[in-house]
KEDOVEX-405082 format. One record per residue (C-alpha): x, y negated, z. Coordinates in steps of 0.5 Angstrom, whole numbers, plus 500, padded with zeros to 3 digits. Layout:
BEGIN
XYZ
...
***
This chain:
BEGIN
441474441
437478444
438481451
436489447
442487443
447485448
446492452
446496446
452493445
455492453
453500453
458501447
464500450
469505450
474506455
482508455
485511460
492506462
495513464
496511471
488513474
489508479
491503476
484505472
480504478
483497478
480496473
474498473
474504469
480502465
482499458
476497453
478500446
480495441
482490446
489487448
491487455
498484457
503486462
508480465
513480471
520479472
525484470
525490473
518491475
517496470
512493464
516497460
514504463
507502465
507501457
509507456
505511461
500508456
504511450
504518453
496518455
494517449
499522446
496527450
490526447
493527441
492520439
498517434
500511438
506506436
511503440
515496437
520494440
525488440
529489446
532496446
534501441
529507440
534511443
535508449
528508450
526514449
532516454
530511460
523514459
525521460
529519466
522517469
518523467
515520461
516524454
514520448
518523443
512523438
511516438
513512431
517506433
518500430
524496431
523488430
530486433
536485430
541489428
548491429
549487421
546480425
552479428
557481423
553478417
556470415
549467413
546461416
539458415
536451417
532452423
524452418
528457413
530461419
523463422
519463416
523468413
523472420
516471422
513474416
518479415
516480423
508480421
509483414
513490418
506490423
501490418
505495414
506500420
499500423
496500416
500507414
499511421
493508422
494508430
489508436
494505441
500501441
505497445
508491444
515491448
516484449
511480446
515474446
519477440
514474436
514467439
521467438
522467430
515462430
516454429
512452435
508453440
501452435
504456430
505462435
498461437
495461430
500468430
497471435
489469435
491473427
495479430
489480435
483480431
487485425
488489431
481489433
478490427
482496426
480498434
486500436
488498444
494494445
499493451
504487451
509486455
511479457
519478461
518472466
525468469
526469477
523462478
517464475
511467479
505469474
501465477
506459476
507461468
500461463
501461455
497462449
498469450
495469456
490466455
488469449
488477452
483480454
486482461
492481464
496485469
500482474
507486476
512483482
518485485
523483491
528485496
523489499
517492495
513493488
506490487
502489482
495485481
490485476
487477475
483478469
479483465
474481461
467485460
469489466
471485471
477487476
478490484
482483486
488483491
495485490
496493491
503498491
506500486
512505486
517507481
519514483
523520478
516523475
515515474
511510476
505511481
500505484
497504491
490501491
489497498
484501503
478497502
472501507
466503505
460500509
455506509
450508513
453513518
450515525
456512530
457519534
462516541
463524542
469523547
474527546
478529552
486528553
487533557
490530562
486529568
488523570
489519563
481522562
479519569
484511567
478512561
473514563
473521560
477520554
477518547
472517543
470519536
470514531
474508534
482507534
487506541
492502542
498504546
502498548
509496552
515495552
521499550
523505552
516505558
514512554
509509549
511515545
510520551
503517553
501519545
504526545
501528551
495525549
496529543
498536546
491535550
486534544
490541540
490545548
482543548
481547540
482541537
487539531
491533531
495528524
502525527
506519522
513517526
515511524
522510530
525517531
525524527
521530527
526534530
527528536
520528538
520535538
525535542
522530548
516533548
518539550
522537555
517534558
513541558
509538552
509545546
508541540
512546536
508552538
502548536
505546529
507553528
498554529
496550525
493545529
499539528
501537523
506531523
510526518
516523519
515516515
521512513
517504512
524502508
521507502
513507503
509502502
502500507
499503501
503509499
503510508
496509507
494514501
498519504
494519511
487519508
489525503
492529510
486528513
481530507
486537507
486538514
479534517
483532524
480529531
485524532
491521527
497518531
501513528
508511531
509505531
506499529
514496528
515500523
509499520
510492519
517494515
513497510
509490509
515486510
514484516
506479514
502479520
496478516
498483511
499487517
492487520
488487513
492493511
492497517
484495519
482498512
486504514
483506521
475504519
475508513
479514519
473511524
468512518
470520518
470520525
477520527
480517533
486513531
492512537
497507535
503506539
505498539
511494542
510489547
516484546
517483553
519487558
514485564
507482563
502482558
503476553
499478549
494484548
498486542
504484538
501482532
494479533
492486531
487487538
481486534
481493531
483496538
476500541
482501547
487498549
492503553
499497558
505500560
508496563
515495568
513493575
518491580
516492588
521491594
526491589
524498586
523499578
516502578
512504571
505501571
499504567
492501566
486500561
485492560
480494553
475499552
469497548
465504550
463506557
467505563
474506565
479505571
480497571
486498576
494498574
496505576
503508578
506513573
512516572
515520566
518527569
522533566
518539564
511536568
510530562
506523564
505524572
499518573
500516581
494512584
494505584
498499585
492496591
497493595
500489588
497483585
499479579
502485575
499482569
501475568
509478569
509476578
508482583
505481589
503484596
498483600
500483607
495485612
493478614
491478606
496473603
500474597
508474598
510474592
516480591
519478584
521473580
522473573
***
């Protein structure tokens, strides 16, 4: 063929909305008119109303569609979708199960007179319903109806190749639903079908989350990876992971003052524009305090700040803040902060993520706030590496905006740095802000020290620091006479220059 025709007809290709539009941006503009796509998952992942999300698209364009079922009555269905938001009451039904007589009727078949007799009937009832309402979508729920009334498996393939073509000679777009069993995985599980559509849509469920994934789509290719997905009251929504853009934007490293003169001086002025800081320490060493404080001083400086609470209420930290002398409801009350409390057990990464990036094109902050890290994690079910994806494609699209990021993480012990961070998430961090408990001549002190900044120079010593009612964070000078603070070992160095060790973990 010539390559003239083969563009002409590439441009000839018409695209149908599924009815979730982000579902359409993974796959690449959405259906192709005419073709067939299948949508497989265990039970309970939501085939059904995605199927019907699709039904009701083309409703509103005023398309005639068809629903064929197997599985439920058209009453239950009809009532189920309504639950979720999704009216398809104008859709012609055909029902291809059994009826209540299969069950009182005493007749008997052997097994080739049986699915020869249900097989044409099933292809019999298609054709005639496609031919009468001549419909531009239809939705076949589930697919593996037709393979149960077939003989074997090459008289199931030889049915579908025909049902496929007559539905594309016809140009009507169709979507099937295929139920796999608990022990099977998408993956794990290929038949003719599959093989045989022209994109396929994968659908997955735990304990924990819904996810979904496009592996195949013929002629337009797909966005890879497995994404969130969410069914709510007004029905089902799709989180497509944050993948940043790699553009040609000036890097401007403004820095962005905390308002506390001694956390500026620990910085080296502050914070940049455009990079992300962690805030890392134990529990209850004032992770959360350090990012209200720093909070309070970019909104006291004219600036505007996005707070997502991972670990406590809005109302609780409202209230330590202001304790600590912090006004963070008169700057709530102004406009300038806004904060979200974030239940991770509800909110997948993607949602989380969606829902920040919508804030920030809202609201166009100087800095977002995320509190904390473990809460995060609950959201990705505690994957590390699904972690530092998810939460490295969120923060450089914030820094491609020029957004400074504060994220608070919890060391998992209580002196010491093991580690820089709790989930080998520290390659993202511009800067790395420790706290940490330290015991000298057998006193609790709290320590405070930069130990990353990727831009400028900063203050490489531990410093004392205490947390006081209605002043805040009170920084001190440093630990001079104290060495081994961060391997977990205190020290002071006596006059004659030799450590005598004051703490033994």
């Amino acid at each position: 063929m010539p390559d003239g025709s083969r563009d002409t007809q590439i441009g000839q290709i018409e695209l149908v909305a599924s009815g979730i539009p982000e579902l359409d941006g993974l796959l690449n503009g959405g259906y192709v008119r005419g073709r067939t796509y299948l949508l497989q998952g265990v039970s309970g992942t939501g085939k059904s109303l995605l199927g019907q999300h699709f039904l009701r698209t083309g409703l509103d364009a005023d398309e005639t569609v068809v629903y064929i079922h197997g599985e439920e009555s058209r009453q239950d269905i009809l009532v189920n979708a309504a639950q979720l938001g999704v009216d398809i009451r104008d859709a012609e039904f055909l029902d291809i199960g059994p009826g209540t007589d299969f069950f009182a009727e005493d007749k008997s078949y052997n097994l080739v007179e049986a699915t020869e007799v249900e097989s044409e009937r099933f292809t019999q009832d298609i054709k005639q319903v496609i031919e009468d309402v001549d419909p531009a979508r239809i939705l076949i729920d589930p697919i593996t109806q037709l393979q149960y009334v077939e003989q074997d498996q090459y008289q199931y393939r030889k049915r579908l190749q025909s049902l496929i073509r007559f539905l594309r000679d016809r140009q009507v777009t169709t979507v099937a639903t295929r139920t796999l069993n608990r022990e099977s995985t998408p993956e794990s599980t290929h038949d003719d079908f599959e093989s045989l559509s022209d994109g396929v849509i994968n659908l997955y469920l735990d304990e924990h989350e819904r996810r979904i994934a496009v592996p195949k789509h013929r002629g337009l290719g797909q966005v890879d990876g497995t994404h969130g997905l969410e069914i709510h009251k007004d029905g089902m929504e799709v989180y497509p992971q944050i993948i940043p853009e790699h553009d040609n934007r000036t890097f401007d490293p403004e820095l962005i003052p905390t308002g506390h003169d001694a956390l500026d001086d620990l910085l080296g002025g502050g914070l940049e524009r455009g990079t992300v800081s962690f805030i890392s320490g134990p529990t209850g060493i004032g992770k959360s305090t350090t990012g209200a404080q720093i909070l309070s001083g970019i909104v006291e400086h004219g600036g505007t700040a996005l707070g997502y609470l991972f670990e406590e209420s809005i109302d609780q930290f409202v209230h330590r803040s202001e304790a600590l002398g912090l006004p963070i409801s008169a700057m709530q009350a102004q406009g300038s902060l806004q904060l979200t409390e974030t239940e991770p057990l509800v909110r997948s990464a993607e949602e989380f993520g969606q829902h920040v990036l919508n804030q920030t094109e809202e609201y166009a902050p100087d800095a977002v706030f995320i509190d904390g890290l473990s809460g995060y994690k609950i959201s990705l079910q505690g994957d590390d590496q699904r972690l530092a994806r998810r939460l490295h494609g969120l923060t450089r699209v914030l820094k491609n905006r020029g957004i400074a990021v504060i994220v608070t993480d919890e060391a998992d012990r209580l002196t010491g740095i093991p580690k820089a961070t709790s989930t080998n998430t520290s390659y993202i961090a511009d800067n790395i802000v420790f706290l940490s408990y330290v015991e000298v001549d057998g006193e609790l002190d709290r320590a405070i020290g930069v130990i990353k900044k990727r831009l400028g120079d900063f203050d490489n010593r531990f410093h004392r620091f205490s947390i006081v009612s209605g002043e805040g964070m009170v920084i001190e000078g440093p630990f001079d006479n104290v060495r081994g603070i961060m391997q977990g070992t205190s020290a002071s160095r006596t006059q004659d220059g030799h450590n005598q060790t004051t703490d033994q973990p």
